[in-house]
KEKE-3310 file (N, C-alpha, C; in steps of 0.2 Angstrom, whole numbers, plus 5000, padded with zeros to 4 digits):
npx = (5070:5078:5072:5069:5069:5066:5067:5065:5058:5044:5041:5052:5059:5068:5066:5059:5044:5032:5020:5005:4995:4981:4964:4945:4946:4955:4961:4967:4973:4975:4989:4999:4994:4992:5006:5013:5003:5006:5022:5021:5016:5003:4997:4998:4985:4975:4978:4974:4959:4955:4954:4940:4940:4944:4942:4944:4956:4960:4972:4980:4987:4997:5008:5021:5026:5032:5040:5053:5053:5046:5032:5019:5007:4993:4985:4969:4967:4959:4949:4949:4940:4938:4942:4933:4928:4932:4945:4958:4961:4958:4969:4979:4978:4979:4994:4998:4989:4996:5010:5006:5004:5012:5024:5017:5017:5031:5042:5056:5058:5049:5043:5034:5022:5015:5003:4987:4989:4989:4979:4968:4967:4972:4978:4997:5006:4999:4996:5009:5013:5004:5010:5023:5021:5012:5022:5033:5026:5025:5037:5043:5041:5042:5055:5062:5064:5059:5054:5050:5045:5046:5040:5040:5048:5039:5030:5031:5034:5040:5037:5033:5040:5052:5059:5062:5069:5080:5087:5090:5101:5109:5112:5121:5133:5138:5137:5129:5120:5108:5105:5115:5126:5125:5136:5151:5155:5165:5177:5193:5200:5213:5221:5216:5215:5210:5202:5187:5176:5179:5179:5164:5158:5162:5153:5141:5143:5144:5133:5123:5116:5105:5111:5098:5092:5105:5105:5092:5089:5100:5095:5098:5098:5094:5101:5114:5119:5125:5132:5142:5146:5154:5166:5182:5190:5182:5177:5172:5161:5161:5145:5141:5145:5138:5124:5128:5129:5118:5112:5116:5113:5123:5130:5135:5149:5153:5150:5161:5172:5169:5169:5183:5189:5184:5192:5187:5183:5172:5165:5160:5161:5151:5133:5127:5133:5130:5116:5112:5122:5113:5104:5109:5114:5102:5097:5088:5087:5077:5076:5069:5061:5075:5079:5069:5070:5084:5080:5073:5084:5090:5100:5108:5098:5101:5108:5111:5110)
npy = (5011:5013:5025:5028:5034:5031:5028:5015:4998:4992:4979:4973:4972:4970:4969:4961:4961:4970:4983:4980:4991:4989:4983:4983:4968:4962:4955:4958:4968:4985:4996:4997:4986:4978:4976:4968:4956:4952:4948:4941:4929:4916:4909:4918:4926:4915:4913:4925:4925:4920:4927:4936:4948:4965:4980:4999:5007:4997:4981:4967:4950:4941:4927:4928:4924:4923:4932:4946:4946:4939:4941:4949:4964:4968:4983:4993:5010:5025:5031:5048:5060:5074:5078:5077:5064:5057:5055:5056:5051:5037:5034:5038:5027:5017:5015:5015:5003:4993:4994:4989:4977:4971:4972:4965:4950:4952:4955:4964:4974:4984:4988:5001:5007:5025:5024:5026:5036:5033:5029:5030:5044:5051:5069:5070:5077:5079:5066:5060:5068:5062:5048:5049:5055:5048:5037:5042:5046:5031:5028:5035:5027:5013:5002:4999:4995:5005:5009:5019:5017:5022:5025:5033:5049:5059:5058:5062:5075:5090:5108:5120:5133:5129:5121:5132:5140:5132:5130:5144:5144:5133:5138:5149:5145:5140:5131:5122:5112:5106:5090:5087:5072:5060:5061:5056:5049:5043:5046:5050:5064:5066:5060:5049:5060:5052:5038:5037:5031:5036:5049:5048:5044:5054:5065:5062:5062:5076:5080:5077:5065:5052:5035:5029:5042:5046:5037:5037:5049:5048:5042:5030:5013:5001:4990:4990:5004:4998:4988:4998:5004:4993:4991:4998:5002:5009:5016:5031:5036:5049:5053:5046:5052:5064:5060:5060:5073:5077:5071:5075:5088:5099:5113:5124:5129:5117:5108:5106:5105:5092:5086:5088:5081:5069:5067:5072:5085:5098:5100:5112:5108:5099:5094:5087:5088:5102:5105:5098:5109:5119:5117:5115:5128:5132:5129:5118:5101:5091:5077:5068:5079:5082:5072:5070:5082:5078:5066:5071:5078:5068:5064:5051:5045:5051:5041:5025:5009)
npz = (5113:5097:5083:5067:5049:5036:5019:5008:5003:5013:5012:5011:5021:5038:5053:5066:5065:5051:5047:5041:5030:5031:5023:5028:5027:5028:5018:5007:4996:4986:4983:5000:5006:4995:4991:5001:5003:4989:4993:5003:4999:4996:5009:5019:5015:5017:5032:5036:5032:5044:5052:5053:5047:5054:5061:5058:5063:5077:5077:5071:5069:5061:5052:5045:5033:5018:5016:5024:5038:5053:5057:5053:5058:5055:5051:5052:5044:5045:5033:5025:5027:5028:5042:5052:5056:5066:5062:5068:5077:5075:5066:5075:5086:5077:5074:5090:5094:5085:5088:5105:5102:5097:5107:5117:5109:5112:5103:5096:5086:5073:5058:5052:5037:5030:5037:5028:5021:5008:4996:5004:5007:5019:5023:5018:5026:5039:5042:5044:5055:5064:5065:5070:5080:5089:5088:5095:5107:5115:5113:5122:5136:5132:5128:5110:5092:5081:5063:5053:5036:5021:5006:4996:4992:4992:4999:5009:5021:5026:5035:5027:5033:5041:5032:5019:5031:5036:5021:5016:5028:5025:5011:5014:5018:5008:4998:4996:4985:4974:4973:4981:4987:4999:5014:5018:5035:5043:5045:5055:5059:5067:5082:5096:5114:5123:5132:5122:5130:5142:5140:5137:5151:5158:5154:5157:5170:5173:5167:5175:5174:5170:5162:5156:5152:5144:5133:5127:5126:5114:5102:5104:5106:5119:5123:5113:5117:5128:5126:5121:5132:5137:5131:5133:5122:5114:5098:5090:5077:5067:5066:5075:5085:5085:5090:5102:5105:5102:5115:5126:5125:5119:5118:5104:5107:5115:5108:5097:5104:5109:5096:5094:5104:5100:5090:5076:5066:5063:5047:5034:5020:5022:5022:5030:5042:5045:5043:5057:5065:5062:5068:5082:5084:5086:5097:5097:5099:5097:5093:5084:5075:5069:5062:5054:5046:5042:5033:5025:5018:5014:5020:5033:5045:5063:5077:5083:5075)
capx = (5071:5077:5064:5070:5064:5070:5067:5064:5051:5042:5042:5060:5062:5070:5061:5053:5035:5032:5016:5003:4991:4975:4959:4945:4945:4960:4961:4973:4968:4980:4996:5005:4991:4994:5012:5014:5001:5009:5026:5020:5012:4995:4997:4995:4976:4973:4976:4970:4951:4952:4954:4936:4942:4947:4940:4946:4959:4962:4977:4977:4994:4999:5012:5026:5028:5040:5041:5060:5050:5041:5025:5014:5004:4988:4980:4965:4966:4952:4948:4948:4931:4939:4944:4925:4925:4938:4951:4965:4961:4959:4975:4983:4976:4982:4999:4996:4988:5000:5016:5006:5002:5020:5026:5013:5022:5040:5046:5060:5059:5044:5043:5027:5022:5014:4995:4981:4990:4989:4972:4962:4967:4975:4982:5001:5008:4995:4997:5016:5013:5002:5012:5026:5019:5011:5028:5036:5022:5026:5045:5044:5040:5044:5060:5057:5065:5055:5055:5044:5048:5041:5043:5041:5051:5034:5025:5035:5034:5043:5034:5038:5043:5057:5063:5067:5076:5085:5088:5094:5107:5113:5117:5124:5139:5140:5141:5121:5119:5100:5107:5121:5127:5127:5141:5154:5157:5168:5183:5195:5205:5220:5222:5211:5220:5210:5197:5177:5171:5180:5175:5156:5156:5163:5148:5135:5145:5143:5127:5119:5110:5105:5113:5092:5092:5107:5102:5085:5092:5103:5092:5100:5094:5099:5108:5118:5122:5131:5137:5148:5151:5158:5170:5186:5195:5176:5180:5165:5162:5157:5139:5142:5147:5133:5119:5128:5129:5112:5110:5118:5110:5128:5130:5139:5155:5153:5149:5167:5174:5166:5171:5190:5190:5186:5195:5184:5182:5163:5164:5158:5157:5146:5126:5125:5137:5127:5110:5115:5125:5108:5098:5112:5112:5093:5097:5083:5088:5074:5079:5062:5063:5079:5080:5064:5075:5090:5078:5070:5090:5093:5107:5107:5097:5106:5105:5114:5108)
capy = (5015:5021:5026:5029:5036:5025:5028:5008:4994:4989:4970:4969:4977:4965:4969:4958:4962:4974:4984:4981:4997:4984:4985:4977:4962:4958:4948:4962:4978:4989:4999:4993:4981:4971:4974:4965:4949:4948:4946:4936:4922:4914:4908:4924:4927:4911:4916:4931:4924:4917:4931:4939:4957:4971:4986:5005:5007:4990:4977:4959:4948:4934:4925:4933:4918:4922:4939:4942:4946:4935:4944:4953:4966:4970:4988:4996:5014:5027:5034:5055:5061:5081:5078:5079:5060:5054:5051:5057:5046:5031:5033:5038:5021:5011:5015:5011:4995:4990:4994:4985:4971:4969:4972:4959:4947:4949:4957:4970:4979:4985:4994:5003:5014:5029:5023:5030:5042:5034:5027:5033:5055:5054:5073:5066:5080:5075:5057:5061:5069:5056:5043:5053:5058:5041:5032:5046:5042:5024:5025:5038:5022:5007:5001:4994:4996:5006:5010:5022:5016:5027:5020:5038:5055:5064:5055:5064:5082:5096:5111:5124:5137:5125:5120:5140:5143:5127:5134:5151:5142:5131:5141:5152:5141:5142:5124:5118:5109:5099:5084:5085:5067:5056:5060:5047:5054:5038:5050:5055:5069:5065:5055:5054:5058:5049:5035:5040:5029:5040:5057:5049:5047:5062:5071:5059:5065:5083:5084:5074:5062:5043:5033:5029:5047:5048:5035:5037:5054:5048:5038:5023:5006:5002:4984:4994:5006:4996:4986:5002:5007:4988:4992:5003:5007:5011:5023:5032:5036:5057:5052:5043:5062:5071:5057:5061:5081:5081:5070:5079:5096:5103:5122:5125:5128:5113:5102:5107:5101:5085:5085:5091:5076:5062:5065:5075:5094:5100:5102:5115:5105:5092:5094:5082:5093:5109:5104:5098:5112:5124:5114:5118:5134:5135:5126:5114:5095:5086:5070:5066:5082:5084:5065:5073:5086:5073:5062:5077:5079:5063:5062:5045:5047:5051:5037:5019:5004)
capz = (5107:5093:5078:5062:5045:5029:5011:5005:5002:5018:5012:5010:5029:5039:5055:5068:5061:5047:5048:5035:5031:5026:5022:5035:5027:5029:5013:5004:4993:4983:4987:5004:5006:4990:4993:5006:5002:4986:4994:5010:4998:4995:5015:5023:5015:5022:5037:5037:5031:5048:5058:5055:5049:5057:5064:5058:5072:5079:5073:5072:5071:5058:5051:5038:5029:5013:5021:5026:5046:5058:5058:5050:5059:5049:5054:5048:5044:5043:5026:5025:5027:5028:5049:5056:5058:5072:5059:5069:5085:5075:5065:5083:5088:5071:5078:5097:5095:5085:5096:5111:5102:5096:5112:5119:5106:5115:5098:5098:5080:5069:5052:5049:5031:5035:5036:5028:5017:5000:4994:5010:5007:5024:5020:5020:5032:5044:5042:5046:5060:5070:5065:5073:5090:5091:5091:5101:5117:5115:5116:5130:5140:5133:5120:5102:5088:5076:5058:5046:5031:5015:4998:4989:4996:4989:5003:5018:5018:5030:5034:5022:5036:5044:5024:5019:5035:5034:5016:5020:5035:5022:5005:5017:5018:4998:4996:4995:4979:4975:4972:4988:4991:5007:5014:5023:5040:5045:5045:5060:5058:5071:5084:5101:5116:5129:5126:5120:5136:5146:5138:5138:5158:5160:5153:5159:5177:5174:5164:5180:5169:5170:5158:5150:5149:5137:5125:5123:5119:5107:5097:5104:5109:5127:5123:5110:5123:5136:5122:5120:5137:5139:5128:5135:5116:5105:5093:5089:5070:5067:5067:5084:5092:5085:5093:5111:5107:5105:5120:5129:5122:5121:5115:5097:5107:5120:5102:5091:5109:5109:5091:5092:5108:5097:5083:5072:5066:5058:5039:5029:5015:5024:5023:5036:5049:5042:5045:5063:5066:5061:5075:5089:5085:5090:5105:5094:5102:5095:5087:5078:5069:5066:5057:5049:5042:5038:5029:5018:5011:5010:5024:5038:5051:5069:5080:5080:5072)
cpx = (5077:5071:5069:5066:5069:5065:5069:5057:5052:5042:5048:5064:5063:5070:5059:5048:5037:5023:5012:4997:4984:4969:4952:4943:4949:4965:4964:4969:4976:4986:5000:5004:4993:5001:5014:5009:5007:5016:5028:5019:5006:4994:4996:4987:4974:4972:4971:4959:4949:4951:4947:4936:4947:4944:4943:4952:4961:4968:4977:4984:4993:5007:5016:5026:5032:5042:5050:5057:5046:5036:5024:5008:4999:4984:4975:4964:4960:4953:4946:4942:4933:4943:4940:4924:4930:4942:4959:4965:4961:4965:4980:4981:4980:4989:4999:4997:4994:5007:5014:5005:5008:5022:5022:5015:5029:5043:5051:5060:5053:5046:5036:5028:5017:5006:4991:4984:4991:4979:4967:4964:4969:4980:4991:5006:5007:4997:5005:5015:5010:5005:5020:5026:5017:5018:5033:5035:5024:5033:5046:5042:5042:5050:5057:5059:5060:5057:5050:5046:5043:5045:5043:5042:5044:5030:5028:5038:5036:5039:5040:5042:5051:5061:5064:5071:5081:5089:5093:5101:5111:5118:5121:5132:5141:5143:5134:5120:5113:5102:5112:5120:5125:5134:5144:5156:5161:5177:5188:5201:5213:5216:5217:5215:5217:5204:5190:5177:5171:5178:5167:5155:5158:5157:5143:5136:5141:5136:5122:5113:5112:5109:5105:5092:5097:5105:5097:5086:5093:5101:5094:5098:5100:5103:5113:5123:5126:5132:5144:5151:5156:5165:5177:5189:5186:5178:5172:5167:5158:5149:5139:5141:5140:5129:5123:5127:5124:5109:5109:5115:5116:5127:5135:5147:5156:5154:5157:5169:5175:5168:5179:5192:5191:5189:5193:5186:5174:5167:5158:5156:5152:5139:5124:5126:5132:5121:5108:5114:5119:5105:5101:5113:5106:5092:5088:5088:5083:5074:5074:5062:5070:5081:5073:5067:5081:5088:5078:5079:5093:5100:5105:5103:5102:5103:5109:5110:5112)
cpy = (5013:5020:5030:5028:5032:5027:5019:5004:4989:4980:4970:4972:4969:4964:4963:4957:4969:4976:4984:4987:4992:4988:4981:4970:4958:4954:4951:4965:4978:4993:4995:4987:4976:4968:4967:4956:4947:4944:4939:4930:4921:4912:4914:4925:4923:4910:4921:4930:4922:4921:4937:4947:4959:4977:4994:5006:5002:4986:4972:4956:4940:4933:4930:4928:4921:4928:4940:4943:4940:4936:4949:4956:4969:4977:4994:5005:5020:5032:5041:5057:5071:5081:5077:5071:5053:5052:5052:5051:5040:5032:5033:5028:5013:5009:5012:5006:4993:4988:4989:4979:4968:4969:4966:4950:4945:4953:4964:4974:4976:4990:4996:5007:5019:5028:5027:5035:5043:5036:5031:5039:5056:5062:5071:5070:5078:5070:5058:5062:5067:5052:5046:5053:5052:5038:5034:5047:5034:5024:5030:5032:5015:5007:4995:4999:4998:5011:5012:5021:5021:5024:5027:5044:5058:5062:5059:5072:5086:5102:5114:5132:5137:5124:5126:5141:5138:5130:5137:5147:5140:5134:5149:5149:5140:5136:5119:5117:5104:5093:5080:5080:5065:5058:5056:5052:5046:5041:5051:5057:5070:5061:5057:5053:5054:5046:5038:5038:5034:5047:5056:5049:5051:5066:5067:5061:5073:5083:5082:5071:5054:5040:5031:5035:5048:5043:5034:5045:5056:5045:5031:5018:5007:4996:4986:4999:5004:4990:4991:5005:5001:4988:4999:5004:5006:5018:5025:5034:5043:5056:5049:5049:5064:5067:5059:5068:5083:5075:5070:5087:5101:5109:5120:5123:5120:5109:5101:5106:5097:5082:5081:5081:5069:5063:5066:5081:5094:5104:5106:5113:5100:5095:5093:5086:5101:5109:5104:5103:5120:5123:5116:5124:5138:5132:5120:5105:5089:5083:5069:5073:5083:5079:5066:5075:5082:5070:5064:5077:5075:5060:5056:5049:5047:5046:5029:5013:4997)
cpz = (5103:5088:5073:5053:5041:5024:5009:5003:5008:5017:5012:5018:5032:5048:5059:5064:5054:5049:5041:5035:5024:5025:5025:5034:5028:5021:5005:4998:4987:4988:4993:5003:5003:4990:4994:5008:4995:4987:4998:5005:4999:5002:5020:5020:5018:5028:5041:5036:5040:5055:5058:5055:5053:5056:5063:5067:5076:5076:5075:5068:5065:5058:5046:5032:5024:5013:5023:5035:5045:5056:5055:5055:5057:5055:5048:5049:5044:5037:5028:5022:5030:5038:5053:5056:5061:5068:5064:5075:5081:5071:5071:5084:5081:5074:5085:5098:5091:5087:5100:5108:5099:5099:5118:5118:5110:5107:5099:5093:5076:5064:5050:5041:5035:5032:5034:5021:5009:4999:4999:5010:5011:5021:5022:5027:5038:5046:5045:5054:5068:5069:5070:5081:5090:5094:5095:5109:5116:5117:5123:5136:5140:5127:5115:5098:5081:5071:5053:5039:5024:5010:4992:4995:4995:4994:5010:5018:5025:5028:5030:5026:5038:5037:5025:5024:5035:5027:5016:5022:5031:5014:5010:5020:5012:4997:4993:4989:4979:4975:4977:4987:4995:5008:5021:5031:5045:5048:5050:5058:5063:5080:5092:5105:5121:5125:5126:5126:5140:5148:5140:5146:5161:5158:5155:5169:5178:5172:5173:5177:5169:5161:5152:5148:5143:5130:5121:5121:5112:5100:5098:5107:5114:5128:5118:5114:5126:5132:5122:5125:5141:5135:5128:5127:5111:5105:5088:5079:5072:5070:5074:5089:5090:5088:5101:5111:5109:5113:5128:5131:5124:5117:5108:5099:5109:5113:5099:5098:5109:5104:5091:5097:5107:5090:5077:5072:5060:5050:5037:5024:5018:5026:5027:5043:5050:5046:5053:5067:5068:5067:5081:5089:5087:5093:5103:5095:5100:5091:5084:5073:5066:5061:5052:5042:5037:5030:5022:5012:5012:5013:5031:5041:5059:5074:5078:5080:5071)
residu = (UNK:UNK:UNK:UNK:UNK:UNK:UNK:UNK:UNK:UNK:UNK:UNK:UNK:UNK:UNK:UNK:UNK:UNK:UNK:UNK:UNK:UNK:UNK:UNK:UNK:UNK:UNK:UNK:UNK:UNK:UNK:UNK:UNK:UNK:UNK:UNK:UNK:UNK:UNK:UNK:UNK:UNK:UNK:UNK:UNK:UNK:UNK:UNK:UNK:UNK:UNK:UNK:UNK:UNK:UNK:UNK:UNK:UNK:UNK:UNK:UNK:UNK:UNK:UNK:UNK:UNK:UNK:UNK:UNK:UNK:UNK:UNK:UNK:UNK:UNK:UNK:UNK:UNK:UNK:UNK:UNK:UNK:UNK:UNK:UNK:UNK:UNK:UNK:UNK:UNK:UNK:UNK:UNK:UNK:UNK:UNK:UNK:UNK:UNK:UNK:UNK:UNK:UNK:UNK:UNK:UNK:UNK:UNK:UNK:UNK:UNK:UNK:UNK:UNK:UNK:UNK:UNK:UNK:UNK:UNK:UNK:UNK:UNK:UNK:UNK:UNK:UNK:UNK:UNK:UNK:UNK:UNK:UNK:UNK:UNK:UNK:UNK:UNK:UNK:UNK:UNK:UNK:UNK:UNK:UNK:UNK:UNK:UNK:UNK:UNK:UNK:UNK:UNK:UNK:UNK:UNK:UNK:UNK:UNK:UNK:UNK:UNK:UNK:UNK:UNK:UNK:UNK:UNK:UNK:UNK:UNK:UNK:UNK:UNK:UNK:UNK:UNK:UNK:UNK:UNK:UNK:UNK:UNK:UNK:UNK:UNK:UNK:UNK:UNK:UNK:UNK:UNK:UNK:UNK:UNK:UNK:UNK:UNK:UNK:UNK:UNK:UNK:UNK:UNK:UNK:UNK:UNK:UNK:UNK:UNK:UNK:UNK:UNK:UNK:UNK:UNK:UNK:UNK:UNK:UNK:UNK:UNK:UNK:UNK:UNK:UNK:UNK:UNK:UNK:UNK:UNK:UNK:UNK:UNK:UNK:UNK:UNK:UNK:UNK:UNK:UNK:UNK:UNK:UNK:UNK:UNK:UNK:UNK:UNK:UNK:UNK:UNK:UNK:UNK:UNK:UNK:UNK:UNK:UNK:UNK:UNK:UNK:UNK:UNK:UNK:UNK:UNK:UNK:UNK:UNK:UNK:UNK:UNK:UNK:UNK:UNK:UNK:UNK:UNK:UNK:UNK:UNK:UNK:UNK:UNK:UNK:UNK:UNK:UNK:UNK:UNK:UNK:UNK:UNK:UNK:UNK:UNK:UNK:UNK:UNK:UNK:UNK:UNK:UNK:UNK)
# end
């Protein structure tokens, strides 16, 4: 792992492979499709003529050529016919195959768009939501850097029960502004007395949890990880503590702890901290939506990169 939502253009993702969302000729369409030839060059079609299609649900593998990735993985989604004609299995499957067959490659990081959800009707909630659980059965087993990339926030949509409560949580801090910033959470508020490493095998002691369990967690890749546990003075950055809070799945108090430890305190004014802060309060620890949530207002996702 980890898996992360981006707001960009899938050609300029820099990615192992990128995923293209074709059409089954292969020999490039409109929207991503054209994208993504236009980008690659005249040499990707060429290719691609010699690979005989593509099958709704299947994926088939080229080169990137002027691409800033290696490879181009081409997957054929299926066109929205109301539900009644297996679309959800073969978009589950668009996803899949293309994880195994990148992982077949040796490659360590993909960016997919979220297939199916322009030109083809995929409803886009839906579409979200397979692409989603698809790559959340893939990482419960295997690691790989993956990336949804969306090129319009109107394409990525949060139920409207989870937004109004999120709402409520937030103007109730009397600070919620539509336009809120990104805010910088690089900050430490005084000094730590003892070092992070310390602190984190102190809780990986107590919680009684393998070191795969905390960073698949944390949204963190595992040569990233013991990158950080080789390191006796890493100084986490805010966003560093809330990927281990919820890794940990500590309590509100346990969290402003963990905080006070490295050298932070939770801000009011911060969106970022707020949002969070709503989830640990409903003892809700799930990293894919809560980077759902993040995306929607426009704050990093948690997870180190």
């Amino acid at each position: 792992m980890p898996f992360y939502i981006l707001l960009d253009d899938i050609t300029k993702a820099k990615t192992d492979a990128i995923v293209n969302a074709a059409n089954p000729s292969l020999l490039g369409g409109g929207g991503v499709d054209g994208a993504i030839h236009r980008a690659a060059g005249y040499r990707l079609v060429q290719e691609c003529k010699t690979l005989g299609g593509c099958q709704p649900g299947q994926s088939k593998i080229t080169k990137g050529y002027n691409l800033s990735c290696e490879y181009v993985i081409h997957t054929v989604g299926p066109i929205w016919r109301g539900g009644k004609d297996n679309e959800e299995k073969i978009l589950w499957s668009c996803y899949i195959n293309s994880l195994e067959l990148a992982q077949k490659k040796g490659l360590y990081s993909i960016s997919f768009p979220l297939i199916s959800a322009g030109a083809y009707g995929y409803p886009k909630q839906e579409a979200k939501k397979i692409a989603i659980s698809a790559i959340r059965s893939f990482l419960d087993k295997n690691e790989m850097d993956i990336r949804l990339v969306i090129i319009d926030k109107k394409e990525f949509i949060i139920s409207e029960p989870l937004l109004k409560d999120i709402l409520t949580y937030v103007e109730k801090k009397n600070f919620y502004e539509s336009n809120c910033p990104r805010k910088t959470m690089k900050e430490s508020v005084k000094k730590i007395d003892e070092p992070f490493i310390k602190i984190l095998s102190e809780l990986i002691r107590e919680k009684g949890m393998t070191e795969e369990q905390v960073y698949r967690n944390a949204n963190i890749n595992r040569e990233y990880f013991y990158k950080i546990r080789s390191y006796s003075d890493y100084t986490p950055c805010k966003a560093d503590v809330w990927a281990f809070v919820l890794a940990f799945r500590l309590s509100y108090r346990q969290s402003t702890e963990l905080f006070h430890k490295s050298g932070f305190e939770l801000s009011e004014k911060s969106i970022f901290d707020t949002i969070l802060e709503y989830f640990i309060q409903h003892k809700n620890y799930d990293i894919y939506e809560i980077n759902e949530v993040l995306f929607h207002f426009g704050q990093k996702s948690i997870g180190l990169f």
